[in-house]
Structure formats: structure tokens, C-alpha cells
Backbone as a printed PyTorch tensor [residue, N CA C, xyz], in Angstrom:
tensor([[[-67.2220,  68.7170,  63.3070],
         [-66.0440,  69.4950,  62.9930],
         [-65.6200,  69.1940,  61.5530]],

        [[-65.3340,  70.1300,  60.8750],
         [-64.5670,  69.9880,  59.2260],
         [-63.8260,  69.2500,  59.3610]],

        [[-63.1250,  68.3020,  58.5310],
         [-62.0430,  67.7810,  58.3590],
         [-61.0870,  68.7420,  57.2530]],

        [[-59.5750,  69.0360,  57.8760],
         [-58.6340,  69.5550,  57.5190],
         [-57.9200,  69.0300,  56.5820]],

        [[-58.3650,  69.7780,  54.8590],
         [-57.6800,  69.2240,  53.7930],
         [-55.5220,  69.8880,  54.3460]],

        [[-54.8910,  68.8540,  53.6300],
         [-53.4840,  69.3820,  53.8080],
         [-53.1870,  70.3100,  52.4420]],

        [[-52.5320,  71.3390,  52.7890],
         [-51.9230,  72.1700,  51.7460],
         [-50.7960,  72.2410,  51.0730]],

        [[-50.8550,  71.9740,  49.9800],
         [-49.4450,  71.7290,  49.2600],
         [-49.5960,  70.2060,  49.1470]],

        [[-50.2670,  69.3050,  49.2830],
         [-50.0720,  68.0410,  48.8300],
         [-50.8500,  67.6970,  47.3550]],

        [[-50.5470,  68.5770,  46.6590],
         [-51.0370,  68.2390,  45.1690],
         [-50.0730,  67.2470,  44.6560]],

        [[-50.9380,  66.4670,  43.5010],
         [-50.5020,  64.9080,  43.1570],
         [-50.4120,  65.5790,  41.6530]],

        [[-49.4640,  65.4500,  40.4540],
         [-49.1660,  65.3730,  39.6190],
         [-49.0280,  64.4160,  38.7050]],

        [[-48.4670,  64.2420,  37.6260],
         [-47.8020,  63.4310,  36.6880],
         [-46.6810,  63.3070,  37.2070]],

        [[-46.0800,  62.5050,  37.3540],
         [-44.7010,  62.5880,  37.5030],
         [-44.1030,  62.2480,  36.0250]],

        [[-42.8160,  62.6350,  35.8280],
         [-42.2690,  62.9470,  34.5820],
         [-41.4180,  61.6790,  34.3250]],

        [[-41.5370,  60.7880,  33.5680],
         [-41.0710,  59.7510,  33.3790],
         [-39.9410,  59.6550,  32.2880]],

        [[-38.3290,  59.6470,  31.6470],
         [-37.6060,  59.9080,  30.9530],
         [-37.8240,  58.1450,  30.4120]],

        [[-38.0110,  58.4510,  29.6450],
         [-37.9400,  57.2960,  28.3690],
         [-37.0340,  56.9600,  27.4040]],

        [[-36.2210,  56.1980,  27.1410],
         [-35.3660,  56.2370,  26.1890],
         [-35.6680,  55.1060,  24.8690]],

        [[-36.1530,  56.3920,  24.0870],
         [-36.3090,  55.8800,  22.4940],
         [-35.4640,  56.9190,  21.6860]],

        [[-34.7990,  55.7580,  21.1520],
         [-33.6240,  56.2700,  20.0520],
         [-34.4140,  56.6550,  18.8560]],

        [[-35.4030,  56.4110,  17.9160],
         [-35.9920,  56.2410,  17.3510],
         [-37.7130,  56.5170,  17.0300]],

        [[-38.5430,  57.2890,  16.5380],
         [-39.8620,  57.5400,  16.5010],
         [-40.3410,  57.9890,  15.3250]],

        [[-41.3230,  58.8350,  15.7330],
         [-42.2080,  59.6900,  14.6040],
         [-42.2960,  60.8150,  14.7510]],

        [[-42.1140,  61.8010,  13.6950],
         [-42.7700,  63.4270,  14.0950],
         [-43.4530,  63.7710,  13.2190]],

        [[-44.8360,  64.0280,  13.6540],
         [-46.2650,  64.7190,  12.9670],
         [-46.0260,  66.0420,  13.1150]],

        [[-46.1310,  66.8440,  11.6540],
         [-46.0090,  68.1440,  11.6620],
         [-47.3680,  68.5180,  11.0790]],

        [[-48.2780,  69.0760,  11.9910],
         [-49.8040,  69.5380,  11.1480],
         [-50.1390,  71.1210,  10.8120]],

        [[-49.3600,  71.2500,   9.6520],
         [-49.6470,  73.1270,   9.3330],
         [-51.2350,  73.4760,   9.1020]],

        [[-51.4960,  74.2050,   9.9660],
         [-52.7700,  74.8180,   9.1310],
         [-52.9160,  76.2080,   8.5520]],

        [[-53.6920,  77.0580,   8.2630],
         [-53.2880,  78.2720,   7.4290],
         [-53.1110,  78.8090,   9.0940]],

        [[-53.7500,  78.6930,  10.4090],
         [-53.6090,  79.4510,  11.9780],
         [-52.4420,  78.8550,  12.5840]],

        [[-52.4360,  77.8750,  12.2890],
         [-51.2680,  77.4600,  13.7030],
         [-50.1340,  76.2120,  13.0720]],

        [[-49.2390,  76.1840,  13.9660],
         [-48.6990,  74.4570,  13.8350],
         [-48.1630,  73.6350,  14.9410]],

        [[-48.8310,  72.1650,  14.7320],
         [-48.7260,  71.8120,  15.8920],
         [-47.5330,  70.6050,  15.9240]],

        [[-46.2950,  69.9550,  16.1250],
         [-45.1570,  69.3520,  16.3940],
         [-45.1430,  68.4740,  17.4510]],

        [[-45.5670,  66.9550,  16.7060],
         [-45.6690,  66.0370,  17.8040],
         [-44.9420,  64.8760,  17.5900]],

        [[-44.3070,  64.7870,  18.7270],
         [-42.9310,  63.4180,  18.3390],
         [-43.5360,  62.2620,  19.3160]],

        [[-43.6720,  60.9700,  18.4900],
         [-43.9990,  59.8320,  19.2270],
         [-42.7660,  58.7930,  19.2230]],

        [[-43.3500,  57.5540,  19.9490],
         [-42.3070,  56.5080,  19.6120],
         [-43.0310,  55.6420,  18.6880]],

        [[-42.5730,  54.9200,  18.2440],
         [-42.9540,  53.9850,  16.8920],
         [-44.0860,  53.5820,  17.2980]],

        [[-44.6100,  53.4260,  18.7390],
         [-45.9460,  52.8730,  18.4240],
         [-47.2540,  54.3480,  18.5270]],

        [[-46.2150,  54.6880,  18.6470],
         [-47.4930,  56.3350,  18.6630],
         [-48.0750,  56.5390,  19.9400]],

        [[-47.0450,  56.3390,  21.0030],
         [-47.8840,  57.3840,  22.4520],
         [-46.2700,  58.4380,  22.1870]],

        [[-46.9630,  59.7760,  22.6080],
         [-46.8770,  60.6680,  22.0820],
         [-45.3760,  61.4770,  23.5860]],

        [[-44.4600,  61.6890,  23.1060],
         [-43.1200,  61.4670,  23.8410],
         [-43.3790,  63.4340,  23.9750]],

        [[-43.0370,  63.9650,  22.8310],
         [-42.9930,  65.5120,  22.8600],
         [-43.8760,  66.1210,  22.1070]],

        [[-44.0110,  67.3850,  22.4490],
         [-45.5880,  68.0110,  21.6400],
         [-44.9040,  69.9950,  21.8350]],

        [[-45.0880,  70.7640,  20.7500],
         [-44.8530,  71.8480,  20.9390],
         [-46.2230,  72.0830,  19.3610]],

        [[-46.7870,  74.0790,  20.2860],
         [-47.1780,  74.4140,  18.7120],
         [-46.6680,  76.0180,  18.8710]],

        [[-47.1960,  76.4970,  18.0100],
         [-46.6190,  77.8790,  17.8580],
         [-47.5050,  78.5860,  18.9020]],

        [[-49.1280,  78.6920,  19.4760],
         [-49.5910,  79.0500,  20.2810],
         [-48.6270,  78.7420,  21.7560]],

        [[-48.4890,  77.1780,  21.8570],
         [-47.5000,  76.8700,  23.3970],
         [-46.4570,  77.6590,  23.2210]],

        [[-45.8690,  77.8110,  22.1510],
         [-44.1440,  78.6020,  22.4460],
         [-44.6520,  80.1880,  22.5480]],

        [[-45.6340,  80.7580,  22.3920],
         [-45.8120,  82.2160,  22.9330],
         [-46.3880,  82.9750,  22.1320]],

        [[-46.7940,  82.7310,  20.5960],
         [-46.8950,  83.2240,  20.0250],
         [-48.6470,  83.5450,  19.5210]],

        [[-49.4410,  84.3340,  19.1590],
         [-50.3970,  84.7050,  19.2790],
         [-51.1050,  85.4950,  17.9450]],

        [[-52.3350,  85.2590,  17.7340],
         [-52.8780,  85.5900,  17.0780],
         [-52.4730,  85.2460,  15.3760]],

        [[-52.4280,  86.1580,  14.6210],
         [-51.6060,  86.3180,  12.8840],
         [-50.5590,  85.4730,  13.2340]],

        [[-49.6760,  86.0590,  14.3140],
         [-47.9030,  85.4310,  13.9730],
         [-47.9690,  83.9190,  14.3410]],

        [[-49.0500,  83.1840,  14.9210],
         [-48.9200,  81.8090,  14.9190],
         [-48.6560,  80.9350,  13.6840]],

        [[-49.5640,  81.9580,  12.5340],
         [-49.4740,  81.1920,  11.5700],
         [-47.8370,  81.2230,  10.8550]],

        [[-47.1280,  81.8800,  10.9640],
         [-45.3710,  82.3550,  10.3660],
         [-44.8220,  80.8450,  10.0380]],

        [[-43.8730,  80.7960,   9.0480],
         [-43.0920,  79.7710,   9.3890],
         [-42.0130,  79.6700,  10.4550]],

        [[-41.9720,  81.5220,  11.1730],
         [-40.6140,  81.1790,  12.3450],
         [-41.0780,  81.0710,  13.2990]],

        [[-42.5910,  81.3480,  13.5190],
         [-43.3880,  80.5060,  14.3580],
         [-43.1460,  79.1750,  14.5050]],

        [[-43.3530,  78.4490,  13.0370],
         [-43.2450,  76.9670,  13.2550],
         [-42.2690,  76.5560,  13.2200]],

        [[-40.9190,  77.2670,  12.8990],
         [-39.6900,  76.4750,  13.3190],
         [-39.5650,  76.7750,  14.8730]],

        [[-40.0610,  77.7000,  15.7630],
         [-39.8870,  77.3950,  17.2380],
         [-40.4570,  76.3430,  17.6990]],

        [[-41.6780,  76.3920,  17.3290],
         [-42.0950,  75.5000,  17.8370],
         [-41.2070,  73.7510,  17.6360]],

        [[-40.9500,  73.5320,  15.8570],
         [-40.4770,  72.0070,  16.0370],
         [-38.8950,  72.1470,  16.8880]],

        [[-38.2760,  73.2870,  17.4660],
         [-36.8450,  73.7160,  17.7630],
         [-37.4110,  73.0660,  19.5360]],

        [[-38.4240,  73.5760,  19.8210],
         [-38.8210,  72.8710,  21.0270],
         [-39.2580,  71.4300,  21.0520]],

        [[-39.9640,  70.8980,  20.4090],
         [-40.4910,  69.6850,  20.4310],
         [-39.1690,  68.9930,  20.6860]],

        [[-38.2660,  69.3470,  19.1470],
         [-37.4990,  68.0170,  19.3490],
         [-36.2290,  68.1460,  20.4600]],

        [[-35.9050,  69.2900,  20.9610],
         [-35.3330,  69.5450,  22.4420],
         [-36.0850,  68.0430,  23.1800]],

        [[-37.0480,  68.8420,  23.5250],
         [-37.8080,  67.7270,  24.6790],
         [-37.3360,  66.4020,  24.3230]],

        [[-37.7370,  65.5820,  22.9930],
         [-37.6150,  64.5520,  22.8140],
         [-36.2560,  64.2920,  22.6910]],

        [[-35.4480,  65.0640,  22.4850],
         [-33.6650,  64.5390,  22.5370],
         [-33.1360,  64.3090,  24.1610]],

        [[-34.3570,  65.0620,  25.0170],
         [-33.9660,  64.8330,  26.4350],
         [-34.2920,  63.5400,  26.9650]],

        [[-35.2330,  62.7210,  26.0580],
         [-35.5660,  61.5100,  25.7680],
         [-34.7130,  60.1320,  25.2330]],

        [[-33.8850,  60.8140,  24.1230],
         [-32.9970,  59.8020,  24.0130],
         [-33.2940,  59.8340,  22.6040]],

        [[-34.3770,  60.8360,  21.9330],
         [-34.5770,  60.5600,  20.4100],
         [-33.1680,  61.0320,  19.4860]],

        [[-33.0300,  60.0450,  18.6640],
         [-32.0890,  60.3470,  17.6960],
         [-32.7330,  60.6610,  16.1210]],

        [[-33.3850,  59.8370,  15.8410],
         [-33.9360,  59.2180,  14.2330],
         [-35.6800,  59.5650,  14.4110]],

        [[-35.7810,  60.1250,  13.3040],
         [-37.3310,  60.7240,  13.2760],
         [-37.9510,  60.5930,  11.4940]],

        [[-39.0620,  59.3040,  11.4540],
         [-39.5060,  59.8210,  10.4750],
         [-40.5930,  61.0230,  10.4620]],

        [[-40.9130,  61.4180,   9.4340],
         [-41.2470,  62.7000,  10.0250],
         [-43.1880,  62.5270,   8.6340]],

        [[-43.8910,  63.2600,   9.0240],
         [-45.3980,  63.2960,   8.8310],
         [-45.8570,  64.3600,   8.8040]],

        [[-46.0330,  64.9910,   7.5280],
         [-46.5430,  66.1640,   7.2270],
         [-48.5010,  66.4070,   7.1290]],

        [[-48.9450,  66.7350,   7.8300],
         [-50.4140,  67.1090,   7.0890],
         [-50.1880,  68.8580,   6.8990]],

        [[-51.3120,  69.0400,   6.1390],
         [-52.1030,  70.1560,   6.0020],
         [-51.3560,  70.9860,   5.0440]],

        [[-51.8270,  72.3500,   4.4830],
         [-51.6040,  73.2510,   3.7710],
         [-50.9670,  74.9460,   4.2660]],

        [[-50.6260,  74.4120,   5.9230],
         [-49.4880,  75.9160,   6.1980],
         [-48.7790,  76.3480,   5.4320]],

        [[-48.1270,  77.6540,   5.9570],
         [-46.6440,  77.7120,   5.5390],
         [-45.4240,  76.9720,   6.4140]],

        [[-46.1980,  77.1290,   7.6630],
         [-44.9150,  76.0090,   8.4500],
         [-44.1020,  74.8930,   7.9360]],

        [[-44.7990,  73.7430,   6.9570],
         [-44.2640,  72.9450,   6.4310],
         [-42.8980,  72.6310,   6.4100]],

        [[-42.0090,  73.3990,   5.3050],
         [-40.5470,  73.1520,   5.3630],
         [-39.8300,  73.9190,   6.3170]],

        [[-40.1880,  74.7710,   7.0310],
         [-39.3000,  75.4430,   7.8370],
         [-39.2590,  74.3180,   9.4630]],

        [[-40.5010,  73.7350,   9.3190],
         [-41.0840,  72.7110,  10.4750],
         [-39.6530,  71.3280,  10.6050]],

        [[-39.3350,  70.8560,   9.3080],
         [-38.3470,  70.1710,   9.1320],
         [-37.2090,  70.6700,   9.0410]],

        [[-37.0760,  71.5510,   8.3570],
         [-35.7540,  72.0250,   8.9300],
         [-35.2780,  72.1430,   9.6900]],

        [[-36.0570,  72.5650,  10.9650],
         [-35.0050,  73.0990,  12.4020],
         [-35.5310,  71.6370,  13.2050]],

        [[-36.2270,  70.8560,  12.8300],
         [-36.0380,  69.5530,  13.0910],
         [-34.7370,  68.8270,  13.0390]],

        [[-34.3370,  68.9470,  12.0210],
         [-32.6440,  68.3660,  11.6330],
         [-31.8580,  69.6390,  11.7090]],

        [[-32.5010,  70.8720,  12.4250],
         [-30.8010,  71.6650,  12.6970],
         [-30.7120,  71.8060,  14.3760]],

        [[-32.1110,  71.1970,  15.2930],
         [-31.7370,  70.9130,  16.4050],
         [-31.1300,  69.3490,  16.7050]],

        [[-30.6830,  68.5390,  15.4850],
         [-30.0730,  67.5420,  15.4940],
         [-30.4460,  66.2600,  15.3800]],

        [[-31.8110,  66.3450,  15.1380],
         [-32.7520,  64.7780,  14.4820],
         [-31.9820,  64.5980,  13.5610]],

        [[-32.0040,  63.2150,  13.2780],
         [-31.9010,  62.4690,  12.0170],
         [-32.9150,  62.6090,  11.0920]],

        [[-32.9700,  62.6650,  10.2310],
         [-34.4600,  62.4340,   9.7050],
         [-34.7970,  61.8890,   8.7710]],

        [[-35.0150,  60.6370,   8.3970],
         [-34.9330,  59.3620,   7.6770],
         [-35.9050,  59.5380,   6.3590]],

        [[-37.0140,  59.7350,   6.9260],
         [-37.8810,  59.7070,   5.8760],
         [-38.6100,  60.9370,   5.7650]],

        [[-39.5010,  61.6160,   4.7610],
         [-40.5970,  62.7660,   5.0300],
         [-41.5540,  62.0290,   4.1880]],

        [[-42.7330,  62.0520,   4.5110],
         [-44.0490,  61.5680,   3.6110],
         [-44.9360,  62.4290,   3.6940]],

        [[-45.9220,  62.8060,   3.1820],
         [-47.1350,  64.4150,   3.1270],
         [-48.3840,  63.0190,   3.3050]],

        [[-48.9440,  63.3470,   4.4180],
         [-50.2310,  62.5620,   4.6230],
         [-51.5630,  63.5940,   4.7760]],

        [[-51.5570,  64.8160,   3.7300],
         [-52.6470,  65.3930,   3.5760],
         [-53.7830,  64.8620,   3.3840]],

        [[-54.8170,  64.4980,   3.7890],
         [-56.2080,  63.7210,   3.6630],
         [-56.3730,  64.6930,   2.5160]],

        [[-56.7900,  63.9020,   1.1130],
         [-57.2880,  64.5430,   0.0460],
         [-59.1150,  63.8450,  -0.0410]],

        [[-59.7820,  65.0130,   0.4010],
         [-60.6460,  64.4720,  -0.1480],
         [-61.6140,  64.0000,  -1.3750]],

        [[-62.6630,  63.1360,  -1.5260],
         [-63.4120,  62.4430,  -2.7740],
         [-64.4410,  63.5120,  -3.2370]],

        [[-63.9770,  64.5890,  -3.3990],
         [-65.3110,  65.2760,  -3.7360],
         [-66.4160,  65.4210,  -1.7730]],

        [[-65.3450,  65.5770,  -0.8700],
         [-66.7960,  65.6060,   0.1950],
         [-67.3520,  66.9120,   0.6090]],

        [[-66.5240,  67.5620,   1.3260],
         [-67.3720,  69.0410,   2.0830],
         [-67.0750,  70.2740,   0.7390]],

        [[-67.9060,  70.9910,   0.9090],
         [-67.9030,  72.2740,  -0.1510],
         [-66.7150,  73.3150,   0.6840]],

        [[-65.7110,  73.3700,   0.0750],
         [-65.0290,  74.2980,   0.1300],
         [-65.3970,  75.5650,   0.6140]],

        [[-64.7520,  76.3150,   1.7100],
         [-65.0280,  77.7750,   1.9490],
         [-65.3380,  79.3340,   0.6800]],

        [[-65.9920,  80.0720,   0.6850],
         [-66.1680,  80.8680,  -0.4950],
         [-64.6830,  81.4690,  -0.7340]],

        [[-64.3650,  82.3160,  -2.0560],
         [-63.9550,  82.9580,  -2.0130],
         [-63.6580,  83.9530,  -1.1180]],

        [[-62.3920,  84.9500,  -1.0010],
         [-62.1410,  86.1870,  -0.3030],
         [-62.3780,  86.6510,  -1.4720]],

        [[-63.0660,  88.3060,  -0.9300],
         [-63.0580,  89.3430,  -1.3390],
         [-61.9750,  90.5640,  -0.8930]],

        [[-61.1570,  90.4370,  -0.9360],
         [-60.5070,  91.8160,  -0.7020],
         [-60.1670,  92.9290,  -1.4810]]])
């Protein structure tokens, strides 16, 4: 005879509220998307939003009001956390960039520091060609 799996007993994450006053937020623009990730000082990773998760699709991912939804969500989540104070970590060459911090500190972060940690590279990969348009 089969043995009878039970239905509805799916096992999850359970959602654990953490309280850090204090962390990091990585903002990574690329020319497609941006992705908004708030850690705690040691870097496991508390809130995460990008412009694809908040709804947005295709061209308009890349927008900067794309990427201010997205950091408008991240740091929601993490204030449900207990975050107050955020230094904050820029990579890449989007347009998201400053609009990314902004609605960072107009959904009510602190925001202590900004530093640009673009990896510049030594002369390594050959650059994409020109557009022709």
C-alpha cells in the first residue's frame, strides 16, 4: 500500500525579526537593473529589493524611478528590522545611483557614509564594441 504524504504540511523559513540599529546598504547599478541590499555590519544580508522584484520589466528596470522603488522597499523591510543608520556602497555605472540614495534617506535611513566601490579594472577584459545607431 502507498504511504499517504499529508497536505498542506509544507516547511518554510520562518521569518526571524532581528534587531540591528545599524548596517550596510550595497547599491549595484548596472546599465539593466538595480539591485538594493541591506546587511548588518557583519554582512548576512537583512533586506534585498531590485527593480525586476518590485515589478518592473524589461527597458524600465533600468530608470532611476525604478531604482528608487526598489531602495523605498529594501529599506522598509529593514526598518521593520530595527535599522536606523546605513553606510551605504555604491558599485557600477547605472543611472540608479543617486536616486538609489536618496529615497534611502527619504524612507528615513540615516546615512552616515557613501563610498563608490566600482572595481576599476588594470587594463583586463576588452571592452564591448561600439554602438552603431
Amino acid at each position: 500500500m502507498a504511504t499517504q504524504t499529508r497536505s498542506g504540511a509544507r516547511r518554510g523559513r520562518r521569518i526571524v525579526k532581528k534587531n540591528v540599529a545599524a548596517g550596510h546598504a550595497y547599491i549595484k547599478s548596472t546599465f539593466n537593473n538595480t539591485i538594493v541590499s541591506i546587511t548588518d555590519p557583519q554582512g548576512n544580508v537583512i533586506s534585498w529589493a531590485s527593480s525586476g522584484h518590485v515589478g518592473f520589466k524589461g527597458s524600465r528596470k533600468s530608470t532611476p524611478f525604478a531604482a528608487q522603488m526598489a531602495a523605498e522597499n529594501a529599506a522598509r523591510k529593514a526598518m521593520d528590522h530595527g535599522m536606523k543608520k546605513v553606510d551605504v556602497f555604491v558599485k557600477g555605472p547605472g543611472s540608479g545611483r543617486e536616486t538609489a540614495i536618496r529615497s534611502l534617506q527619504a524612507a528615513g535611513l540615516e546615512v552616515s557614509s557613501i563610498s563608490d566601490v566600482t572595481p576599476q579594472p588594470f587594463n583586463g577584459c576588452r571592452p564591448p564594441k561600439r554602438r552603431r545607431v
